[in-house]
N, C-alpha and C positions, 0 to 999 in steps of 0.2 A: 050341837053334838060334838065331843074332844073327838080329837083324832087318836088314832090306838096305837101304844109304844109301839106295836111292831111296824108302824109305818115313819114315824118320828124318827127311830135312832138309826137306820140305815141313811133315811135322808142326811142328817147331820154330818155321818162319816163320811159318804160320798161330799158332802159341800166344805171338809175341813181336808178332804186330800186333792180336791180339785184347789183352793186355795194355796195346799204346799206347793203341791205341780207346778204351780204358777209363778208361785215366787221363787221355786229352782230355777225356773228356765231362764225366768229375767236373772239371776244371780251370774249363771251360765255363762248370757250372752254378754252382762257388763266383764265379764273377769276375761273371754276368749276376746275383746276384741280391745282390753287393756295390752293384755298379752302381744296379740299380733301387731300391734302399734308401738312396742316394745321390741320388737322382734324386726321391724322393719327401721328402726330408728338403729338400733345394734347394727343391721346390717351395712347401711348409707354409714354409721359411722365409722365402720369399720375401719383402719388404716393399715396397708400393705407397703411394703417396701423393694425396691428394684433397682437394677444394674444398669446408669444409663447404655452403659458399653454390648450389654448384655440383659436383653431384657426380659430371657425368661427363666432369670435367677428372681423367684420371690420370696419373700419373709415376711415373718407377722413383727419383725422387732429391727431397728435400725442397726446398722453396721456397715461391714467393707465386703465387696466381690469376693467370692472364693476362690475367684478366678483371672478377675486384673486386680484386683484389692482396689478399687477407687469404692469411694462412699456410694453407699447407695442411699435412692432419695427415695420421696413420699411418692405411693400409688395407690391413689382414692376409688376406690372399685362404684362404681354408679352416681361418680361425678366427674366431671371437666378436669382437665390437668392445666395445672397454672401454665403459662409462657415458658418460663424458666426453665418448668421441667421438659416441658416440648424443647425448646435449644437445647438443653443437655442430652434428649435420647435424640437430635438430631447429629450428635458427634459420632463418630468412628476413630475405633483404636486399632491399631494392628502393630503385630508383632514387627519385630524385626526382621523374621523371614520370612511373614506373610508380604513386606514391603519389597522385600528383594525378589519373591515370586512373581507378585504384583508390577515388578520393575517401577516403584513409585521415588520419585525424584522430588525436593525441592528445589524452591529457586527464590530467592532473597528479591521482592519487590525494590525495585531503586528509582530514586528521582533524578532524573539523567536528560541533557539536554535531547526535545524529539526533534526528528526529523519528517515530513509527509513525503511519500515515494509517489510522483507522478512519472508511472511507465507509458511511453507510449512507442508508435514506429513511426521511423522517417526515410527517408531518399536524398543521398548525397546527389548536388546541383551543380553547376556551376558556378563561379559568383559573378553575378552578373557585370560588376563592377571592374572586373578584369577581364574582359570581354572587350576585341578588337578584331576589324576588319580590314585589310591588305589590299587596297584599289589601285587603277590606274588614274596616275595624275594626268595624262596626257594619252591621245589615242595614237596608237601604232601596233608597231607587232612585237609579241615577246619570242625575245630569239634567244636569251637564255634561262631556265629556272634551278637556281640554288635548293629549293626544296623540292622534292618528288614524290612523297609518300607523307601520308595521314599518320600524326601520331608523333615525326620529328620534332627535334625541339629547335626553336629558332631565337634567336637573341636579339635584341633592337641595336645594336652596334654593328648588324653585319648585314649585308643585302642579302635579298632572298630572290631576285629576279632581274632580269636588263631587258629593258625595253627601247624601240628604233623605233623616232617620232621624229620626220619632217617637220612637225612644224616646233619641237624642242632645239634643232640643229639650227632651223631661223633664229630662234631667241637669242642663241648663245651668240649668233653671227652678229643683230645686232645688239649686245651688252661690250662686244669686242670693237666694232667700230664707234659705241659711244665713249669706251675706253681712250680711243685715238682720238675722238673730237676734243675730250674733257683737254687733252693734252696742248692740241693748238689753241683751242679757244681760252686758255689760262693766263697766256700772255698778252692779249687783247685788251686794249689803252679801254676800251668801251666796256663798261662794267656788266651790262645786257649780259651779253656775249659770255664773257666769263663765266657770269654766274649760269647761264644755260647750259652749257655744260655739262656740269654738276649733276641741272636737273634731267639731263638726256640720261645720264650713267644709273642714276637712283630710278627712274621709270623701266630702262631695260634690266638693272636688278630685280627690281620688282614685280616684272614678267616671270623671270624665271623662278623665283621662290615660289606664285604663286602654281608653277607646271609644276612642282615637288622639290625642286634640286634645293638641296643643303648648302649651308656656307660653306662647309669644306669644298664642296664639290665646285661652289665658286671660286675660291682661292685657287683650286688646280688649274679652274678656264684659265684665269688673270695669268697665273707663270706659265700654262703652256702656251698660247695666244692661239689656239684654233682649237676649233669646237669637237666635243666628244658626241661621236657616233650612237653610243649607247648612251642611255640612264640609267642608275643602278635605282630600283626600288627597296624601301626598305619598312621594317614593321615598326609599329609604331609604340609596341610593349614584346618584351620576351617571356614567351609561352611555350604550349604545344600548339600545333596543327590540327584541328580537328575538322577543318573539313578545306577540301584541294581542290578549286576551279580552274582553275587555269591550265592549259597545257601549251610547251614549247611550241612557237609558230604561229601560235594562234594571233589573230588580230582581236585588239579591244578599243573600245571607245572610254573617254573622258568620266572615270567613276564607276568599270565596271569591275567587282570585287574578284577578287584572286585567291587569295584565301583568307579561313578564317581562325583567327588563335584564341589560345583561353587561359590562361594564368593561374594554375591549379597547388601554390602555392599555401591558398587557401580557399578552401569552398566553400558552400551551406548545407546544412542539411534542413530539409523540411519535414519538419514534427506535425504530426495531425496529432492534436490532443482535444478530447472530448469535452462536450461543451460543460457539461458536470465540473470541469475541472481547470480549466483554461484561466478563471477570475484568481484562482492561483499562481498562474505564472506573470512572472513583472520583467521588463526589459534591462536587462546586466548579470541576469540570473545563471549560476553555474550550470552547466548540462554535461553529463556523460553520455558519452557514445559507444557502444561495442557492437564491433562487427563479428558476423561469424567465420569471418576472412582471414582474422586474427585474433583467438582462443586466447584470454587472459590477459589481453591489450585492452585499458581503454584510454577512449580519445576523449577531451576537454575542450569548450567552447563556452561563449554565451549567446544569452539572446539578444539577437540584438531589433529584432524585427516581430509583433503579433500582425497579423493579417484583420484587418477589418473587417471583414465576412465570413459566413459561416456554411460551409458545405452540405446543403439540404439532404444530400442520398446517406451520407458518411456520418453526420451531424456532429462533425470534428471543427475546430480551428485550426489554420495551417501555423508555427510559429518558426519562425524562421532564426537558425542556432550557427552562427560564424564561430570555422574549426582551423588553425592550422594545422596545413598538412606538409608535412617535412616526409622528403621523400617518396611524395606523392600516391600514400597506400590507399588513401580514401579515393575512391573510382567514382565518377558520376553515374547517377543510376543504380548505386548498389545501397540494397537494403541494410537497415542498423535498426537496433533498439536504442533510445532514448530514455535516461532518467535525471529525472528533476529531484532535488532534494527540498524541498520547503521545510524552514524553521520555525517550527511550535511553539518554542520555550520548553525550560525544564516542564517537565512532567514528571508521574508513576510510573512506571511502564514494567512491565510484565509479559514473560511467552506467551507466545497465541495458545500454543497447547493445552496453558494455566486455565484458560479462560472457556466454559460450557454452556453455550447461546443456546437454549430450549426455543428461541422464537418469543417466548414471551419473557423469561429473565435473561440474565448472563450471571453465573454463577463460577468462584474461584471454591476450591477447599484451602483453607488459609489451617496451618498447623501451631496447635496454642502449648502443644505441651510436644516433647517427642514422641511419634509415632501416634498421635492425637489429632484428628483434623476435627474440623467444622464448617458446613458452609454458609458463603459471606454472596448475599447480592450485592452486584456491581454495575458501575455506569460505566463500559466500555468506549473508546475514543475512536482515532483514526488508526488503523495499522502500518508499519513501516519494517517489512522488513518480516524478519523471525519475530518481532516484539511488537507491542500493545498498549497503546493508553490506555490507562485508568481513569477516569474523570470522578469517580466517587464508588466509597466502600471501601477500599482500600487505603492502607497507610502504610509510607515508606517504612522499610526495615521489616515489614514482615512475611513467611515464608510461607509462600503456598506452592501445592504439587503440581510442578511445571510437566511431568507424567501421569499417567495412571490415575486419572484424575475420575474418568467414566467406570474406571474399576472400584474407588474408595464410593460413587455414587452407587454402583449396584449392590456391592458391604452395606450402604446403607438402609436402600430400596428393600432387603431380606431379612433386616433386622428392623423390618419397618419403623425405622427413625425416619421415613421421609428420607428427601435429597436434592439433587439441582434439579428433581423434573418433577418434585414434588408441586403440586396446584397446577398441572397441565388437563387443559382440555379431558374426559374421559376417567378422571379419576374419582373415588367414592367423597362424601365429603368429611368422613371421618377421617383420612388421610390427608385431607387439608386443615381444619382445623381441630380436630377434636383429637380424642385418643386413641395414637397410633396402635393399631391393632398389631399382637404378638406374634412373632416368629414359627411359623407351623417348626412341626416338632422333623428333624429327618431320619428315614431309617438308618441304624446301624451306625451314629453319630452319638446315641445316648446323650443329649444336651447341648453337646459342643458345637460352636461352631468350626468350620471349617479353621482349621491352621490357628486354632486357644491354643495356647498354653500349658500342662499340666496343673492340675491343681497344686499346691505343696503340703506337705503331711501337714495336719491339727490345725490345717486351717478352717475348718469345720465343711466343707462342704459334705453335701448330704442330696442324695437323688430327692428325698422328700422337701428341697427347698426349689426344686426347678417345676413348676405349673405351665405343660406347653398347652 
């Protein structure tokens, strides 16, 4: 049985537009997603241009700032930005009165012999070494004292006390009758004799030097011929007095001290310097000293003494600094400061102020062009002073901002070039490495930053080239 036209020619229509249908839509779908593959490929390729100084001057076509005129460089929108261009929007420019608002200074890095400053505190001493004690050579009573009070000064050429000693008045009695025997027994045919003598005179000598008396004071026995009442005692260095035992009248025994003196010509002082720092100091080494005694005075010494031990509570070493003192301003017991200069060698050196320790860098802004900086990581040294070693990243002869240096880094921070405190703890990681995200736009600033420049007529600036 055929099937009947009217059933045939709809079927065929239906199966020749179900066919079209079919190959539109695959047409469709090949051509929309040539298209968007096209479209996504334009857009990755795209290339923008920007102001390192300024970075939200963009344009589709290369050129200069409209507004510092520097070139501007590539900005590849949905890829990485080379190195290159990361250090150049890592720079900051300012004006010249943005510099003098900002009070930004430079300072010419120099290679200049260093010095290391070891401060520490000390205590003027006595020196031990001129240090002497005033005794009695002989027991009796002191019936006169030349010195009476703490603090005099006494000299080793003049007595300072007379003392009555029985049994000094025996000595002298027999040195004078060995005087007389020397005399008869000189002439004696028997040679014995003679020569005993001699040796009588040199024994009763020798009594008396050892009770204290001096030659002079023998010579006087010998031309007066009877013996002196008194002894004068005398000091055995010229000092001060610093401390008075004895008083008129009193009786003493054979070595009991009388006073005691101290030679303050020159003293010591004793440095505690910490134990961090002490393999530093070497014996002949220069020292300054200032007191607060004397404002703008200071006093010169060296070492001449380190202490072998090391102070467990203080965790200091005592080093001990020999000072003349002319005129005797240095007091014992009174406080000074203490500094050491240790020599480095030439170095960099640079203000502290130049230099911005985040904790994890040390960052200078080093200026490459006028009113252009950049920042430069640094290997920081020992400090000495107002100034700073450099040990690396730096090179003599160039100039970084020895001011305003935390100001040129917040310029930077808001024109998100990064800065010294760029890659600290807490920051996103597009601000570390990838692309510094753009400047929010401010009110009532219309593009500018803060203290630009005007534009200049026909330099083409155009609000439609700024994309905040």
């Amino acid at each position: 049985m055929k099937p009947s036209k009217k059933v045939v020619i709809p079927l065929a229509v239906i199966l020749l537009l179900a066919a079209g249908g079919g190959g539109y839509y695959l047409w469709q779908q090949k051509e929309g997603g040539k298209g968007a593959q096209e479209a996504k490929q334009g857009q990755q390729g795209k290339v923008l241009y920007t102001c390192p100084m300024h970075p939200f001057i963009i344009k589709d076509k290369p050129g200069s700032c409209p507004i510092c005129g520097m070139t501007m460089v590539k900005k590849v929108e949905g890829a990485q930005a080379s190195g290159k261009e990361l250090a150049m929007l890592g720079h900051v420019s300012l004006s010249p009165t943005q510099m003098v608002m900002a009070n930004v200074a430079t300072t010419e890095a120099m290679a200049m012999p260093l010095n290391k400053e070891i401060n520490a505190v000390g205590i003027v001493q006595y020196d031990q070494a001129r240090q002497a004690k005033v005794t009695a050579w002989v027991a009796g009573r002191i019936d006169r004292l030349y010195v009476n009070t703490v603090g005099s000064y006494v000299s080793k050429g003049r007595p300072v006390a007379e003392v009555y000693s029985p049994d000094l008045v025996s000595a002298q009695q027999e040195y004078l009758l060995a005087l007389k025997s020397r005399e008869q027994f000189k002439n004696s045919p028997i040679q014995s004799i003679s020569q005993g003598g001699e040796g009588l005179v040199a024994s009763a000598r020798q009594r008396l030097k050892l009770m204290g008396v001096k030659d002079a004071q023998i010579a006087g026995l010998e031309k007066a011929g009877q013996p002196n009442i008194r002894l004068s005692i005398y000091t055995p260095l010229s000092g001060v007095v610093i401390e008075k035992i004895a008083l008129e009248g009193q009786y003493v025994n054979v070595g009991d001290p009388l006073f005691n003196i101290a030679d303050l010509s020159t003293v010591w002082v004793e440095v505690e310097v910490y134990e961090n720092e002490f393999p530093n100091i070497k014996i002949g080494q220069m020292v300054d000293i200032v007191s607060q005694s004397y404002p703008g005075r200071t006093f010169r010494g060296r070492v001449a003494f380190i202490y072998p031990f090391l102070d467990q509570k203080t965790r200091t070493v005592k080093v001990r600094v020999e000072i003349p003192n002319p005129g005797l301003r240095l007091k014992p017991d009174m406080f000074v400061n203490a500094t050491v200069k240790v020599p480095l060698g030439t170095s960099i050196v640079v203000p502290v102020s130049a230099v911005m320790d985040t904790g994890q860098r040390q960052v200078v802004w080093v200026e490459t062009k006028p009113g252009m900086f950049e920042p430069r990581d640094v290997k920081a040294g020992v400090r000495s002073g107002d100034n700073i070693q450099i040990l690396s990243g730096l090179n003599a002869g160039e100039k970084v901002a020895s001011s305003g240096g935390y100001l040129i880094d917040s310029e930077a921070q808001l024109k998100g070039g990064g800065g010294g405190h760029q890659g600290m703890p807490g920051m996103k990681m597009e601000e570390k490495g990838g692309q510094p995200p753009a400047a929010p736009a401010q009110p009532g600033h219309e593009g500018h930053t803060p203290g630009a420049p005007a534009p200049k007529k026909g330099g083409g600036m155009d609000m439609g080239d700024m994309k905040m």
